[in-house]
C-alpha positions in Angstrom: -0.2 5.3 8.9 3.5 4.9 8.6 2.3 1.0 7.8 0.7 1.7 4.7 2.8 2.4 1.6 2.3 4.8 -1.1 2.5 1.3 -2.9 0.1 -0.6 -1.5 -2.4 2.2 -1.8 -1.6 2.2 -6.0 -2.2 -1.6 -6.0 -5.3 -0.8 -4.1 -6.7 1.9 -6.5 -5.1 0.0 -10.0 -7.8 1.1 -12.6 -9.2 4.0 -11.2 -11.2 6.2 -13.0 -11.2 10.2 -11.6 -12.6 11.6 -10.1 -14.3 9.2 -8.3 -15.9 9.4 -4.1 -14.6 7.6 -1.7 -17.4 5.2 -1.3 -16.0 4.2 -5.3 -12.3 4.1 -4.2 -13.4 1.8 -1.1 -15.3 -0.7 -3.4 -12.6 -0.7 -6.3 -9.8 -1.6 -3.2 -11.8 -4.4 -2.4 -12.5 -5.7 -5.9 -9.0 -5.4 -6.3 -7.9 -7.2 -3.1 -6.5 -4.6 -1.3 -5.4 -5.4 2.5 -8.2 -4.6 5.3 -6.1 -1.7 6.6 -5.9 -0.5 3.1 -9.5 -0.4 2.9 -10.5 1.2 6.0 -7.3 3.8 5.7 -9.0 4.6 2.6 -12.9 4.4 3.7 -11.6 7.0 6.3 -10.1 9.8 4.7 -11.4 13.1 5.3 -12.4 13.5 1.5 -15.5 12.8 -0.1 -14.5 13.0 -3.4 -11.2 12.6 -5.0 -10.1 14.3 -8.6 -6.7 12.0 -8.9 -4.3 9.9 -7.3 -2.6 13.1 -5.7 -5.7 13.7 -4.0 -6.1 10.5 -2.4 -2.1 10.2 -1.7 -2.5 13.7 0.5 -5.4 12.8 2.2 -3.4 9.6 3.3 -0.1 10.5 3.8 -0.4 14.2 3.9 2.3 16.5 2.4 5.5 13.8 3.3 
């Protein structure tokens, strides 16, 4: 994971609305043009449903 940046995943997830599943966060990184291994970093985190950005930057990057 050390190749995606907490950066790239904001661009990925600009406009957001929480809390939202992940199925929604995968969609809206698309739409928004977010790299493949954005997409699939995101389409395989262990959460189903996210309440904010925090959420979705642990279950990412974990507690760095």
């Amino acid at each position: 994971m050390a190749d995606l940046s907490p950066i790239d995943l904001q661009k990925a997830l600009k406009g957001a609305d929480y809390p939202a599943s992940r199925d929604d966060l995968v969609s809206l990184a698309k739409r928004n043009g977010a790299d493949e291994h954005v997409v699939q970093m995101i389409s395989q985190a262990g959460t189903d449903r996210f309440d904010g950005p925090d959420e979705v930057q642990k279950a990412l990057f974990g507690n760095q």
